[in-house]
TITORPA-858489 format. One record per atom (N, C-alpha, C, O, CB): residue in one letter; x, y, z. Coordinates in steps of 0.1 Angstrom, whole numbers, padded with zeros to 4 digits, always signed. Glycine has a CB too. Example, Ala and Ser with C-alpha at 12.3 -4.5 7.8 and 13.67 -1.06 7.14 Angstrom:
BEGIN
A+0132-0057+0078;A+0123-0045+0078;A+0132-0033+0078;A+0142-0033+0085;A+0113-0045+0090;S+0128-0022+0071;S+0137-0011+0071;S+0129+0000+0079;S+0134+0011+0080;S+0141-0006+0057;
This chain:
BEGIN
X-0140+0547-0348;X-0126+0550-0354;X-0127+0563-0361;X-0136+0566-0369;X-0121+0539-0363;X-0118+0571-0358;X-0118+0585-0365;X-0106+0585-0375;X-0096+0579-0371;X-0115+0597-0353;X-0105+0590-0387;X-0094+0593-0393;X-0090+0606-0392;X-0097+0616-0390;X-0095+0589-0405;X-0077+0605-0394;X-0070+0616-0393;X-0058+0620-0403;X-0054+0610-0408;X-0067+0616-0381;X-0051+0632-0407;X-0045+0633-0414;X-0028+0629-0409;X-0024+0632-0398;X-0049+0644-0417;X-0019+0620-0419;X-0010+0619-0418;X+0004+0627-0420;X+0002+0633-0431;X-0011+0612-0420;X+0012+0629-0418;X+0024+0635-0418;X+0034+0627-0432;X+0032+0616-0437;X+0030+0634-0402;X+0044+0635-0435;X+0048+0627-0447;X+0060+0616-0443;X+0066+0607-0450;X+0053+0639-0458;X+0063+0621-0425;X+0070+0612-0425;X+0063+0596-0420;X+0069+0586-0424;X+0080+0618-0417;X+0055+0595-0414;X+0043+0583-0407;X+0040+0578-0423;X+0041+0566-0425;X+0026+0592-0397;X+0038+0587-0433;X+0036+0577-0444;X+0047+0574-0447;X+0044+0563-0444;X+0029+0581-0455;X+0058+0574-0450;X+0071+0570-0453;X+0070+0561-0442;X+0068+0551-0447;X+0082+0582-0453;X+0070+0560-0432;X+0073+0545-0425;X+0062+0535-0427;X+0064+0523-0428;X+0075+0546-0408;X+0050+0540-0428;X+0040+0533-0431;X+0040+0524-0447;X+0034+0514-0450;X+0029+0544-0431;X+0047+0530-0453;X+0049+0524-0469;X+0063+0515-0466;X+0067+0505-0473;X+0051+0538-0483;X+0069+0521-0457;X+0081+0510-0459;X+0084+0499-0450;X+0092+0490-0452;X+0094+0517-0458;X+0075+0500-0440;X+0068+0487-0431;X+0063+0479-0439;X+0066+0467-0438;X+0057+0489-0423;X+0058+0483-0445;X+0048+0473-0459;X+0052+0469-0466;X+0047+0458-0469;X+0040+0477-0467;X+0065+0475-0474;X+0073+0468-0487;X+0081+0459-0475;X+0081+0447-0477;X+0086+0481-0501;X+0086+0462-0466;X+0093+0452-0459;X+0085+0438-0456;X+0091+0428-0452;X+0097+0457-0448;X+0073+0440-0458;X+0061+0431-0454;X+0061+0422-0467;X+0065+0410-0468;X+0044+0440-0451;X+0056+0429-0478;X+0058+0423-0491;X+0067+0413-0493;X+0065+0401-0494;X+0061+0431-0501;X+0082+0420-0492;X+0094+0411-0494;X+0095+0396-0487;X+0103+0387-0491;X+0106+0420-0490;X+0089+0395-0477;X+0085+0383-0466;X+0072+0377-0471;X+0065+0369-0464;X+0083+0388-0450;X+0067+0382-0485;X+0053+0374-0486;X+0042+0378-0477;X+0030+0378-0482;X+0056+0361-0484;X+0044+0380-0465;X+0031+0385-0456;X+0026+0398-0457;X+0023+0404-0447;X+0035+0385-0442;X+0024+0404-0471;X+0017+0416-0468;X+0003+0418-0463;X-0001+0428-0457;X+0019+0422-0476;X-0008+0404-0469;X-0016+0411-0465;X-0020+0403-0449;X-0031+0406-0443;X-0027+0413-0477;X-0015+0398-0447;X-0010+0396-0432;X-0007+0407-0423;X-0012+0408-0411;X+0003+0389-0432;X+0004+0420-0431;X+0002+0430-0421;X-0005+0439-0422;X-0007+0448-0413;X+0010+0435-0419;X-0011+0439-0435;X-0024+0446-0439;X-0035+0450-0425;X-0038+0460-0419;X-0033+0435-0450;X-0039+0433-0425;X-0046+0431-0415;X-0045+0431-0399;X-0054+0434-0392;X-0047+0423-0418;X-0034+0430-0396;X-0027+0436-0385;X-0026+0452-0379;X-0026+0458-0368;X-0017+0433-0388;X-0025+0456-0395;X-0027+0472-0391;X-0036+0478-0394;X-0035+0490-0389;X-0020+0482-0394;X-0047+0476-0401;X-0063+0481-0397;X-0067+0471-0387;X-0078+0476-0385;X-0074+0480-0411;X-0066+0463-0379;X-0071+0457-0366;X-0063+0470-0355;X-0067+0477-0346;X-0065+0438-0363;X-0051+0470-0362;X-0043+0481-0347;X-0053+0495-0349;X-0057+0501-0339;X-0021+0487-0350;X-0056+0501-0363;X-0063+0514-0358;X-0074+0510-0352;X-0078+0516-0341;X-0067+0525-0368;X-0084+0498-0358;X-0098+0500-0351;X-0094+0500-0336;X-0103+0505-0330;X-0109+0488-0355;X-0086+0496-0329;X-0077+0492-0317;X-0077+0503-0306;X-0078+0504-0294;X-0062+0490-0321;X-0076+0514-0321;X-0072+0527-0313;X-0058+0536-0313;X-0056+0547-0310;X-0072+0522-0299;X-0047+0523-0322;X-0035+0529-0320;X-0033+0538-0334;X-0039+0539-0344;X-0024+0516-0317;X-0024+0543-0330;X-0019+0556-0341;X-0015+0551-0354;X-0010+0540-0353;X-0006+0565-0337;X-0015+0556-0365;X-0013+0550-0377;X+0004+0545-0379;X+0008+0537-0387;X-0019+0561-0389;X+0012+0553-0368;X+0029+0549-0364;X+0029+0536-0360;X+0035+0526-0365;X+0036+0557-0350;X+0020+0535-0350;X+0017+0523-0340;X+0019+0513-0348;X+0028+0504-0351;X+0004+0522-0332;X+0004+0517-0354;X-0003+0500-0360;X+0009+0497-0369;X+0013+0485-0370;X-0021+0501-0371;X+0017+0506-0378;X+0023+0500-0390;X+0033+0493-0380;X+0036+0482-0383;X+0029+0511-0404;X+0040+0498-0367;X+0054+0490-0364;X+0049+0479-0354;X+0058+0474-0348;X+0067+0501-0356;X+0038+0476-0351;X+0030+0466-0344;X+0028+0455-0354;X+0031+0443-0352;X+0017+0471-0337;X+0021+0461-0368;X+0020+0451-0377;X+0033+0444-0383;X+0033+0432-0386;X+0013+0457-0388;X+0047+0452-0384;X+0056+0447-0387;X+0060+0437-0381;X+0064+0426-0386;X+0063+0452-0388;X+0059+0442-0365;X+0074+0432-0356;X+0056+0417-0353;X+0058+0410-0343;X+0086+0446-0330;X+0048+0416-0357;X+0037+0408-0355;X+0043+0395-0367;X+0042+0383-0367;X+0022+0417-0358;X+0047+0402-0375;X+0048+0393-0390;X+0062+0385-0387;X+0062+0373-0390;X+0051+0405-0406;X+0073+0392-0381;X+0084+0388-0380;X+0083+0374-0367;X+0089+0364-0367;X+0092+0402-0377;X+0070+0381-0356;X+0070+0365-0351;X+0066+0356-0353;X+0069+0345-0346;X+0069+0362-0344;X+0057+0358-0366;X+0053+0349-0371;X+0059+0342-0381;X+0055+0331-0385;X+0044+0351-0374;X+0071+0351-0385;X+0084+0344-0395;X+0090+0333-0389;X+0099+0328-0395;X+0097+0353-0399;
């Protein structure tokens, strides 16, 4: 896994994927979801909106 630098808008969805995560109690549910999606491979966009809509089917 390589890191890479983010943009200010990817962090802005990245943080607000997450408070949306919080508010449902599952954050570190998506925590986990989206460091599994980078080791994965997927983009730090990806993982946060993969980790979201993951939580929601699990709501």
């Amino acid at each position: 896994m390589s890191f890479e630098r983010i943009d200010i808008v990817t962090a802005g969805v990245i943080f607000s994927r997450m408070a949306n995560a919080r508010e449902k109690g599952m954050d570190a549910r998506w925590l986990d979801v989206f460091v599994e999606s980078l080791y994965a491979g997927a983009s730090p966009m990806e993982a946060a909106i993969f980790a979201e809509e993951s939580i929601d089917i699990a709501d």
